[in-house]
mmCIF file of the N, C-alpha and C atoms, coordinates in Angstrom:
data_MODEL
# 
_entry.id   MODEL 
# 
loop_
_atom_site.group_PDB 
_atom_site.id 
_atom_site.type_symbol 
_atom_site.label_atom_id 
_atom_site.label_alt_id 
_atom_site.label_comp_id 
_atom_site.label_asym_id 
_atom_site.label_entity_id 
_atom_site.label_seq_id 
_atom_site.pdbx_PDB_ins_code 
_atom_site.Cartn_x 
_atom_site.Cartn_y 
_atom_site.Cartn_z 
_atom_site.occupancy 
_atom_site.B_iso_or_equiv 
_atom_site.pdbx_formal_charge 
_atom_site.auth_seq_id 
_atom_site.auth_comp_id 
_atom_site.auth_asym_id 
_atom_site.auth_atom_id 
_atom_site.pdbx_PDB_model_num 
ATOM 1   N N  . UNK A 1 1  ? 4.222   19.907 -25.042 1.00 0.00 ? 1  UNK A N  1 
ATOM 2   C CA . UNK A 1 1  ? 5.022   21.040 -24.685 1.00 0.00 ? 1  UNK A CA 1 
ATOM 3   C C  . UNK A 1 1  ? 4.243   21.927 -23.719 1.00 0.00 ? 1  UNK A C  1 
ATOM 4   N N  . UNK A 1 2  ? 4.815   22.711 -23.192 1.00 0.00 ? 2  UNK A N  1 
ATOM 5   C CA . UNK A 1 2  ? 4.465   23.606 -21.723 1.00 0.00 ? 2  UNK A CA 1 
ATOM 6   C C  . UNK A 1 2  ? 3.918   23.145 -20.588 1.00 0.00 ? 2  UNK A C  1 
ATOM 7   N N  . UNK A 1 3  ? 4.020   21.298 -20.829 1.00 0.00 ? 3  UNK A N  1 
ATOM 8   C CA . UNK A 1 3  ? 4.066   21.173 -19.423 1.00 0.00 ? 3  UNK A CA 1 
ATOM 9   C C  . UNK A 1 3  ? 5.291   21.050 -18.119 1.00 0.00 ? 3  UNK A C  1 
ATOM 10  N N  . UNK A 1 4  ? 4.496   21.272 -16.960 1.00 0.00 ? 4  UNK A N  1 
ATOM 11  C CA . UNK A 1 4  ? 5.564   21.263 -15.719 1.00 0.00 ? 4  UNK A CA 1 
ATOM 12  C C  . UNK A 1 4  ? 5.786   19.997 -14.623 1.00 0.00 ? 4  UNK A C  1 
ATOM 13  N N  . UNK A 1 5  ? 6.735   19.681 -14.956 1.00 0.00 ? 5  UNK A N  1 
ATOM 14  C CA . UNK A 1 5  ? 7.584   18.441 -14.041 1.00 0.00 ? 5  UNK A CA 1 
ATOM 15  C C  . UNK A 1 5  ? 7.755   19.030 -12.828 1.00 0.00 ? 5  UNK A C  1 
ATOM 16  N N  . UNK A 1 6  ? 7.265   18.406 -11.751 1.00 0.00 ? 6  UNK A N  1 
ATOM 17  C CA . UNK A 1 6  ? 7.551   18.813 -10.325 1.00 0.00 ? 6  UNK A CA 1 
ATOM 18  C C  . UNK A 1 6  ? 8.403   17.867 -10.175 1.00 0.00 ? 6  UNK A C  1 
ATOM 19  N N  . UNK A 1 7  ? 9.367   17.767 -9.263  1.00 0.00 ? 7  UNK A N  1 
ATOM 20  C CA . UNK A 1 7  ? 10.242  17.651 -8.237  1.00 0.00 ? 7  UNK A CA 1 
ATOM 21  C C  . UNK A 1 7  ? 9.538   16.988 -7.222  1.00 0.00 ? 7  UNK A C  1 
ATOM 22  N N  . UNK A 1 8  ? 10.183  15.588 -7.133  1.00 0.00 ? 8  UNK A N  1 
ATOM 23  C CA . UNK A 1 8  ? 9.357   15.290 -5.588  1.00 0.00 ? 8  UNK A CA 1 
ATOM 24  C C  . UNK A 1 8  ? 10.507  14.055 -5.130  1.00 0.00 ? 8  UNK A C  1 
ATOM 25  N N  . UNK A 1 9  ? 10.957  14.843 -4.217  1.00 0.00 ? 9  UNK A N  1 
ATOM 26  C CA . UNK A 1 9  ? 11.920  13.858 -3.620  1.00 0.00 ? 9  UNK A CA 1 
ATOM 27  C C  . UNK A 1 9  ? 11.627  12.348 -3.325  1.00 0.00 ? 9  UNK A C  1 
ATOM 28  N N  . UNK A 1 10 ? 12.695  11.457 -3.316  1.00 0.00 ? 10 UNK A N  1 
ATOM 29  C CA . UNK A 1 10 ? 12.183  9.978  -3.293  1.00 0.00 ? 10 UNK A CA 1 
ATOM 30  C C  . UNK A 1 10 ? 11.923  9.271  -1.628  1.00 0.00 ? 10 UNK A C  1 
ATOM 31  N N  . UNK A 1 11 ? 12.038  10.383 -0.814  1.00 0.00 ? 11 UNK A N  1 
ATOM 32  C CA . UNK A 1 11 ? 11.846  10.548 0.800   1.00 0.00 ? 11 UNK A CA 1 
ATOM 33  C C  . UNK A 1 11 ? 10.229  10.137 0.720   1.00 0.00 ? 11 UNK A C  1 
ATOM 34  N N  . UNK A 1 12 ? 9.560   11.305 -0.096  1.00 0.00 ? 12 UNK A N  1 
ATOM 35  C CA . UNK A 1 12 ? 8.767   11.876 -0.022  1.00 0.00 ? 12 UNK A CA 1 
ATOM 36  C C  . UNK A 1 12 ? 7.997   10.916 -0.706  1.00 0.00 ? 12 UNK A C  1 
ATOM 37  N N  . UNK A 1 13 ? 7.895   10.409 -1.763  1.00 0.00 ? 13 UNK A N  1 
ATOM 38  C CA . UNK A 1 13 ? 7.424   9.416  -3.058  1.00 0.00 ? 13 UNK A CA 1 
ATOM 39  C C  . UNK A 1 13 ? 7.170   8.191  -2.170  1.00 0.00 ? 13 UNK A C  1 
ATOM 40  N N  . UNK A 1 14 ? 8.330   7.815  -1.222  1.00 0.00 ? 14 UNK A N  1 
ATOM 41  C CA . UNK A 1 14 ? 8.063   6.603  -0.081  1.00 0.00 ? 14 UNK A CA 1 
ATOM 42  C C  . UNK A 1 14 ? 7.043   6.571  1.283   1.00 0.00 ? 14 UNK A C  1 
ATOM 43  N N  . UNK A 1 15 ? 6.802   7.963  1.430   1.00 0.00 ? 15 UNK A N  1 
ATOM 44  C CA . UNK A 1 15 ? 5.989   8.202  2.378   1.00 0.00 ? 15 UNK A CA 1 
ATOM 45  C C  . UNK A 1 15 ? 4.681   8.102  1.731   1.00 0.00 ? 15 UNK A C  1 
ATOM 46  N N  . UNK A 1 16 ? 4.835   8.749  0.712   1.00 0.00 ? 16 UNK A N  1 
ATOM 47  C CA . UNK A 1 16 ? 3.241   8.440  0.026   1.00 0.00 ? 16 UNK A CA 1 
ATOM 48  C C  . UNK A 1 16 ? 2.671   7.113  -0.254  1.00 0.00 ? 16 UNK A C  1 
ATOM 49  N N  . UNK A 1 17 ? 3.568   6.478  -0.402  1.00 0.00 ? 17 UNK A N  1 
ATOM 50  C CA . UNK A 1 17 ? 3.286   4.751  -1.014  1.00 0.00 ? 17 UNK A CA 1 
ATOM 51  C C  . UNK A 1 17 ? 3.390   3.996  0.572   1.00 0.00 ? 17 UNK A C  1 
ATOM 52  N N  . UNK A 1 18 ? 3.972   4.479  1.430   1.00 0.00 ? 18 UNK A N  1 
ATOM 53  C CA . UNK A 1 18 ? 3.672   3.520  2.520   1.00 0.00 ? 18 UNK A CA 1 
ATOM 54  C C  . UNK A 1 18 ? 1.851   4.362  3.352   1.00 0.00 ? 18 UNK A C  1 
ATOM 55  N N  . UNK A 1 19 ? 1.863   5.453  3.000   1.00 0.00 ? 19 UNK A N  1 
ATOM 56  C CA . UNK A 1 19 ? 0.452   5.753  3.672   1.00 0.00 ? 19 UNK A CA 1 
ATOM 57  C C  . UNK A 1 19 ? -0.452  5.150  2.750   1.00 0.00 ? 19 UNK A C  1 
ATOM 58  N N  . UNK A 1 20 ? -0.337  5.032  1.273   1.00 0.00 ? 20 UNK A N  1 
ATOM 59  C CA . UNK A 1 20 ? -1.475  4.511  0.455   1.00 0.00 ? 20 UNK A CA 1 
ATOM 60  C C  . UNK A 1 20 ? -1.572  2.855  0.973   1.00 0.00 ? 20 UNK A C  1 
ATOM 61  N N  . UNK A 1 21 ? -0.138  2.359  0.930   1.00 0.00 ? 21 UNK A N  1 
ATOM 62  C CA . UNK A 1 21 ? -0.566  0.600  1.595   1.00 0.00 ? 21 UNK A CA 1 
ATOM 63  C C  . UNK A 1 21 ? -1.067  0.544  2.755   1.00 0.00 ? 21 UNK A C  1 
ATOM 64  N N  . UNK A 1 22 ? -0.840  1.760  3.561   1.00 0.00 ? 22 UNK A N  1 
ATOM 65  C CA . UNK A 1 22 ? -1.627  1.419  5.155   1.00 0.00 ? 22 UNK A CA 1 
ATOM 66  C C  . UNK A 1 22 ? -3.219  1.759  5.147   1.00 0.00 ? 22 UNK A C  1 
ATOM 67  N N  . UNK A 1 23 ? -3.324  2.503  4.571   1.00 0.00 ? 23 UNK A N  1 
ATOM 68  C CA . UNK A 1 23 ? -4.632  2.935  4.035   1.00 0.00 ? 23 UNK A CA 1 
ATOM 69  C C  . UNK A 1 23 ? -5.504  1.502  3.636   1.00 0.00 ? 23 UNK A C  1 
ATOM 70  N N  . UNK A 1 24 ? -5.033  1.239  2.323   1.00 0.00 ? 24 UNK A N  1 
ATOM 71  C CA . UNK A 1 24 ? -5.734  -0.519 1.980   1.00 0.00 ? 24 UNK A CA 1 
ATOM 72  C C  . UNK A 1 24 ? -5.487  -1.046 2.740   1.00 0.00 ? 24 UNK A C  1 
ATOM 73  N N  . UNK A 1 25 ? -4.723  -1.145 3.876   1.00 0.00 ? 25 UNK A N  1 
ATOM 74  C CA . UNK A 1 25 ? -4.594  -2.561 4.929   1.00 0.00 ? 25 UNK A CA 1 
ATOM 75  C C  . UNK A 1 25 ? -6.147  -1.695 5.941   1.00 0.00 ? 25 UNK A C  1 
ATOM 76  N N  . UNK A 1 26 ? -6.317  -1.006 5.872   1.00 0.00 ? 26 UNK A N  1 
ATOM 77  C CA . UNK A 1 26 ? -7.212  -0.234 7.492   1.00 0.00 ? 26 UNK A CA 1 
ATOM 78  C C  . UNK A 1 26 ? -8.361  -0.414 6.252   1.00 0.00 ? 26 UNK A C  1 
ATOM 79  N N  . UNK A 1 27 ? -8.506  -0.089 5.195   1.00 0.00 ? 27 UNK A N  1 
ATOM 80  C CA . UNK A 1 27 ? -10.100 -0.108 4.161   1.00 0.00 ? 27 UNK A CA 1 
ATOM 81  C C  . UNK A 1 27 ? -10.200 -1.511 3.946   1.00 0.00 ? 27 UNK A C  1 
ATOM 82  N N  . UNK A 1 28 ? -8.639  -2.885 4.509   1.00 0.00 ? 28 UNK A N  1 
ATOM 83  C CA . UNK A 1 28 ? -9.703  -4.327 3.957   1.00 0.00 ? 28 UNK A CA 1 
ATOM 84  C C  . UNK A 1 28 ? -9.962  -4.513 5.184   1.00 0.00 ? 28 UNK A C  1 
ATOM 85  N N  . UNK A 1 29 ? -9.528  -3.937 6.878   1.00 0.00 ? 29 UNK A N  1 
ATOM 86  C CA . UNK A 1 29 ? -9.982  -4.510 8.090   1.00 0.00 ? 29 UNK A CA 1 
ATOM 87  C C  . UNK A 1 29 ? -11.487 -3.785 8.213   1.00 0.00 ? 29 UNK A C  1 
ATOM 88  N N  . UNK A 1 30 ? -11.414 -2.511 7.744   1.00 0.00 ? 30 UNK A N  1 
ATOM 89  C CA . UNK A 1 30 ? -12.443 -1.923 8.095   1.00 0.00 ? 30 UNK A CA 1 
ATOM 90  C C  . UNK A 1 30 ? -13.098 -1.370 7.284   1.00 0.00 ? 30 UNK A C  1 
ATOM 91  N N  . UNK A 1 31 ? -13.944 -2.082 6.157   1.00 0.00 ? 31 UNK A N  1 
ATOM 92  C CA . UNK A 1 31 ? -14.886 -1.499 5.027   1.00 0.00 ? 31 UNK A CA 1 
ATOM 93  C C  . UNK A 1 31 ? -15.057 -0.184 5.389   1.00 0.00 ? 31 UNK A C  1 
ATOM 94  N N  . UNK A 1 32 ? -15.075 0.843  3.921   1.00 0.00 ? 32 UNK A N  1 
ATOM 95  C CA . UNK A 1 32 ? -15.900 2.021  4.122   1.00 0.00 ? 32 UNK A CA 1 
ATOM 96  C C  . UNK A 1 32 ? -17.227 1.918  4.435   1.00 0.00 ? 32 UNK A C  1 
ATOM 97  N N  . UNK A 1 33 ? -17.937 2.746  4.601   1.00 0.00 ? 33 UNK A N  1 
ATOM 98  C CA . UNK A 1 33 ? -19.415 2.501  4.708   1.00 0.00 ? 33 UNK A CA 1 
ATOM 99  C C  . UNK A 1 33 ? -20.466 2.303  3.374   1.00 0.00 ? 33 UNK A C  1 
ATOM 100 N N  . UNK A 1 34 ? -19.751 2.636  2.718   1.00 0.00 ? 34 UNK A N  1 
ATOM 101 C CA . UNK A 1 34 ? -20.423 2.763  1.161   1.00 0.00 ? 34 UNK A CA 1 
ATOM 102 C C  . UNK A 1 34 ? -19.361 2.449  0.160   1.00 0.00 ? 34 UNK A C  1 
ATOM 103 N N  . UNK A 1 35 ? -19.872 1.743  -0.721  1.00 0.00 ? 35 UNK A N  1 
ATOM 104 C CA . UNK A 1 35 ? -18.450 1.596  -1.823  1.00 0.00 ? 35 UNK A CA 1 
ATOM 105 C C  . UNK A 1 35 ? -18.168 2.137  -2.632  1.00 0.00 ? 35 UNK A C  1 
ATOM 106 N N  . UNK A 1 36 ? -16.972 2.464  -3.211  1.00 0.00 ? 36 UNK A N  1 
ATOM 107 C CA . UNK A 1 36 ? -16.460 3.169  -3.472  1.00 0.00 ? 36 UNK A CA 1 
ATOM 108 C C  . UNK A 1 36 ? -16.815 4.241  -4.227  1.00 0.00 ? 36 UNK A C  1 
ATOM 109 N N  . UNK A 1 37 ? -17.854 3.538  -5.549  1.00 0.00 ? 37 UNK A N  1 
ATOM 110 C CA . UNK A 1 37 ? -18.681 3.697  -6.599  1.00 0.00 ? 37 UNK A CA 1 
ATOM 111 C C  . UNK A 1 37 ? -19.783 5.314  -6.072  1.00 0.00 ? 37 UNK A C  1 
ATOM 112 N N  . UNK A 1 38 ? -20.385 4.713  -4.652  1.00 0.00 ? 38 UNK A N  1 
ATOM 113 C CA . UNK A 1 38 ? -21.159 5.569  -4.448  1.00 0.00 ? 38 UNK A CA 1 
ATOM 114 C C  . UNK A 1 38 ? -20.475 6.875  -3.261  1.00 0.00 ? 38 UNK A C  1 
ATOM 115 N N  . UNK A 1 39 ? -19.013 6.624  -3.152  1.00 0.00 ? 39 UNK A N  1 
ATOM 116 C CA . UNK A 1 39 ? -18.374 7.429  -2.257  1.00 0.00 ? 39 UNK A CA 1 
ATOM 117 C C  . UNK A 1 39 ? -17.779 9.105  -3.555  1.00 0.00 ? 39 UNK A C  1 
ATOM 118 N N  . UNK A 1 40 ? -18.120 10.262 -2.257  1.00 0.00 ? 40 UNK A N  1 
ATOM 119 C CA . UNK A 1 40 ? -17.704 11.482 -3.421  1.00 0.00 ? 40 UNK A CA 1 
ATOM 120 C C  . UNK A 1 40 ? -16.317 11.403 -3.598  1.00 0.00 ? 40 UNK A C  1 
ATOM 121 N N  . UNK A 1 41 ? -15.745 11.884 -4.328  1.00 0.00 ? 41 UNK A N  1 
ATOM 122 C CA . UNK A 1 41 ? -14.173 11.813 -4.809  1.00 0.00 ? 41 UNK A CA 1 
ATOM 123 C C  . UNK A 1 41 ? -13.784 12.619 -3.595  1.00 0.00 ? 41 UNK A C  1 
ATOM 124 N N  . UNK A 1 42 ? -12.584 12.162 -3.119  1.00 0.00 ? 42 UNK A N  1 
ATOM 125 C CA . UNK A 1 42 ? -11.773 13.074 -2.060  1.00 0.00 ? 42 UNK A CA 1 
ATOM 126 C C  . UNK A 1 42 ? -10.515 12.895 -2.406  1.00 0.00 ? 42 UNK A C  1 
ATOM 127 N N  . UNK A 1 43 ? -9.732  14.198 -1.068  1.00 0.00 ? 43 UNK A N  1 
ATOM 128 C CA . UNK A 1 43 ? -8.408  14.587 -1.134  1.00 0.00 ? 43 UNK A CA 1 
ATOM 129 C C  . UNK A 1 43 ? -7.623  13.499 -0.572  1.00 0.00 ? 43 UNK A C  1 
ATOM 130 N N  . UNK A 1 44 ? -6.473  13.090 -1.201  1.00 0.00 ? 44 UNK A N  1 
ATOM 131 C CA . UNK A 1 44 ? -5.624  12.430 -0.098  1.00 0.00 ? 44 UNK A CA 1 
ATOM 132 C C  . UNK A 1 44 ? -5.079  13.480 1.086   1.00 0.00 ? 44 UNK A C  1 
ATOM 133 N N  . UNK A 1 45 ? -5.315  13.262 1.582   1.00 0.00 ? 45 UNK A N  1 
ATOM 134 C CA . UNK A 1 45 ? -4.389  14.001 3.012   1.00 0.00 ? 45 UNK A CA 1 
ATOM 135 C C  . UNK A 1 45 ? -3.548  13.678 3.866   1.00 0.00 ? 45 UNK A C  1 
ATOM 136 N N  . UNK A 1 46 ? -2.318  13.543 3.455   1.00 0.00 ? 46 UNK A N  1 
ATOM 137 C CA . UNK A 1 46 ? -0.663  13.406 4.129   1.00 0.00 ? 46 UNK A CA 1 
ATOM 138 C C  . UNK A 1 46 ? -0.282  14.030 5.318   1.00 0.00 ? 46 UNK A C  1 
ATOM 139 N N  . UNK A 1 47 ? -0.761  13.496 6.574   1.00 0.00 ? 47 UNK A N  1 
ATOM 140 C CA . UNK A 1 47 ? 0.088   14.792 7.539   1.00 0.00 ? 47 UNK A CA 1 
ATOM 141 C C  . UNK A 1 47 ? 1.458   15.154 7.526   1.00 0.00 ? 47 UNK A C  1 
ATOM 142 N N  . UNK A 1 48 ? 2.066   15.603 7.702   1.00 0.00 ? 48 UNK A N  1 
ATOM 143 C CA . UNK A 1 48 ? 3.416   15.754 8.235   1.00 0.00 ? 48 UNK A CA 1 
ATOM 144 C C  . UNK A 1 48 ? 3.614   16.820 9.334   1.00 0.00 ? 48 UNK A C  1 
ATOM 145 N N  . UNK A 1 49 ? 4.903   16.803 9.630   1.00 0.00 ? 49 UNK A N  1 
ATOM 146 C CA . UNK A 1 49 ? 5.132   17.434 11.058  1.00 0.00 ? 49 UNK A CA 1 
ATOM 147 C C  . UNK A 1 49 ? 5.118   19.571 10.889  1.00 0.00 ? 49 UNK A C  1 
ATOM 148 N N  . UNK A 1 50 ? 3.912   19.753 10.994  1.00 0.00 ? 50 UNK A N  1 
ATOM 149 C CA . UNK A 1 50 ? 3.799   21.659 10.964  1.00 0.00 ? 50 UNK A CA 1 
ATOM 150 C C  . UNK A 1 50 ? 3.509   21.531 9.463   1.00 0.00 ? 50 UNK A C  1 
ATOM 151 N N  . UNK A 1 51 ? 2.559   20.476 8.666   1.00 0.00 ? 51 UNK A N  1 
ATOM 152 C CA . UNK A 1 51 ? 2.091   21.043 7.655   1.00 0.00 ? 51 UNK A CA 1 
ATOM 153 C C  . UNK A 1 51 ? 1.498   19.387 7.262   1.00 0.00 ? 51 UNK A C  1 
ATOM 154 N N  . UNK A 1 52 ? 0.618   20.337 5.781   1.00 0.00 ? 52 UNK A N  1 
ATOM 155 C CA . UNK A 1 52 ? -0.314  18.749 5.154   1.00 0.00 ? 52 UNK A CA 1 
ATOM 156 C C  . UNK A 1 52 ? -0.658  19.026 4.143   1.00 0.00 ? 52 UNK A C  1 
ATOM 157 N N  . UNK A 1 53 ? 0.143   17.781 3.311   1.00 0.00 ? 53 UNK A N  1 
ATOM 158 C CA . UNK A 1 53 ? 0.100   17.903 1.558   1.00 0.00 ? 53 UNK A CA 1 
ATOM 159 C C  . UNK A 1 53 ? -1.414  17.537 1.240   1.00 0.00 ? 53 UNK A C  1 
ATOM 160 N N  . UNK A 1 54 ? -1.977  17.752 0.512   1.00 0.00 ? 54 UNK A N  1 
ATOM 161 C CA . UNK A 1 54 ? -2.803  17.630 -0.366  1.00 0.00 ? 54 UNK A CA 1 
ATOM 162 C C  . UNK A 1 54 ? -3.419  17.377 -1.642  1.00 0.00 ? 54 UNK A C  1 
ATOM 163 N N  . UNK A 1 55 ? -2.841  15.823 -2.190  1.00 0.00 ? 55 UNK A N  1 
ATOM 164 C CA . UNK A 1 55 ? -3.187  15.758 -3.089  1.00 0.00 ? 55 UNK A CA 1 
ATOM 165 C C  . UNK A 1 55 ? -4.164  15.103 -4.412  1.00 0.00 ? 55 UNK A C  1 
ATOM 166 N N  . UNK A 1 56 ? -4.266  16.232 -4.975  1.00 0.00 ? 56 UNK A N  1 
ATOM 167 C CA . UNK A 1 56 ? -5.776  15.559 -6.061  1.00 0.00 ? 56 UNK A CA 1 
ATOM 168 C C  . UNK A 1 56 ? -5.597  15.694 -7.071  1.00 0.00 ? 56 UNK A C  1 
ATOM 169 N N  . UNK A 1 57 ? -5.818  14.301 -8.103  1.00 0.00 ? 57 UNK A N  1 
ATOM 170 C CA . UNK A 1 57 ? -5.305  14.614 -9.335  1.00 0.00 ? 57 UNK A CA 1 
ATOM 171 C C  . UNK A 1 57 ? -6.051  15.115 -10.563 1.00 0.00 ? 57 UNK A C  1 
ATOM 172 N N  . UNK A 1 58 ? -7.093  15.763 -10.057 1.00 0.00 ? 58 UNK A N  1 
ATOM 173 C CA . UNK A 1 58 ? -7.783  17.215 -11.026 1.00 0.00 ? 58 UNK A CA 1 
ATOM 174 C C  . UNK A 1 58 ? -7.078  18.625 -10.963 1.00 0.00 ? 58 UNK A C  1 
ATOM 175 N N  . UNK A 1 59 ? -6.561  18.367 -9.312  1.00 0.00 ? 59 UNK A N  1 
ATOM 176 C CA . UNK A 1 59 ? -6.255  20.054 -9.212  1.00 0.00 ? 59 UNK A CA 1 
ATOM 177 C C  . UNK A 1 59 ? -4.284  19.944 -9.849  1.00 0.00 ? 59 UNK A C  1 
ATOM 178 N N  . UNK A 1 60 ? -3.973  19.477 -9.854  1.00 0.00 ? 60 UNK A N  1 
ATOM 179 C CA . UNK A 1 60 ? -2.203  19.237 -10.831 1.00 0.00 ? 60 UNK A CA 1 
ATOM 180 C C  . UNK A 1 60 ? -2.104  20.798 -11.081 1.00 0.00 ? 60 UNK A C  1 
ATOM 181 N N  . UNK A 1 61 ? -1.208  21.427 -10.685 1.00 0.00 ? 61 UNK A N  1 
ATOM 182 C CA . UNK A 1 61 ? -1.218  22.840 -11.115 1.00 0.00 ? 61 UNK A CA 1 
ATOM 183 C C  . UNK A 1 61 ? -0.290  22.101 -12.561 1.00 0.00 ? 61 UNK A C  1 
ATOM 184 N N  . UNK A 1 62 ? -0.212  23.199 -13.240 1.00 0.00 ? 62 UNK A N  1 
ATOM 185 C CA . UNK A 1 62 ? -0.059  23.141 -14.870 1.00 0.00 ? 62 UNK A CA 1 
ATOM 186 C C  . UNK A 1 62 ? 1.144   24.231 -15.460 1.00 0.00 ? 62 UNK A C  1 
# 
């Protein structure tokens, strides 16, 4: 109880899942430099047109 369900359109849910598969297609042509293990945790970062989602799943507002 008292948690909060966001809203996230299924526009939006598709854009995320086609940048995460393009992402693994560009990380199996082009290794990171370090694997993963020893890489710091980062933001995903979504552009879109006059703005950029940001998301990390520590910061989940609540």
């Amino acid at each position: 109880m008292g948690q909060v369900i966001q809203f996230i359109p299924r526009s939006e849910r598709e854009r995320i899942r086609l940048v995460r598969e393009a992402r693994a297609i560009y990380d199996s042509i082009f290794p990171p430099a370090a694997p993963l293990k020893e890489q710091p945790a980062r933001a995903l970062t979504i552009p879109a047109v006059g703005r950029a989602s940001v998301l990390r799943t520590d910061e989940i507002p609540s």
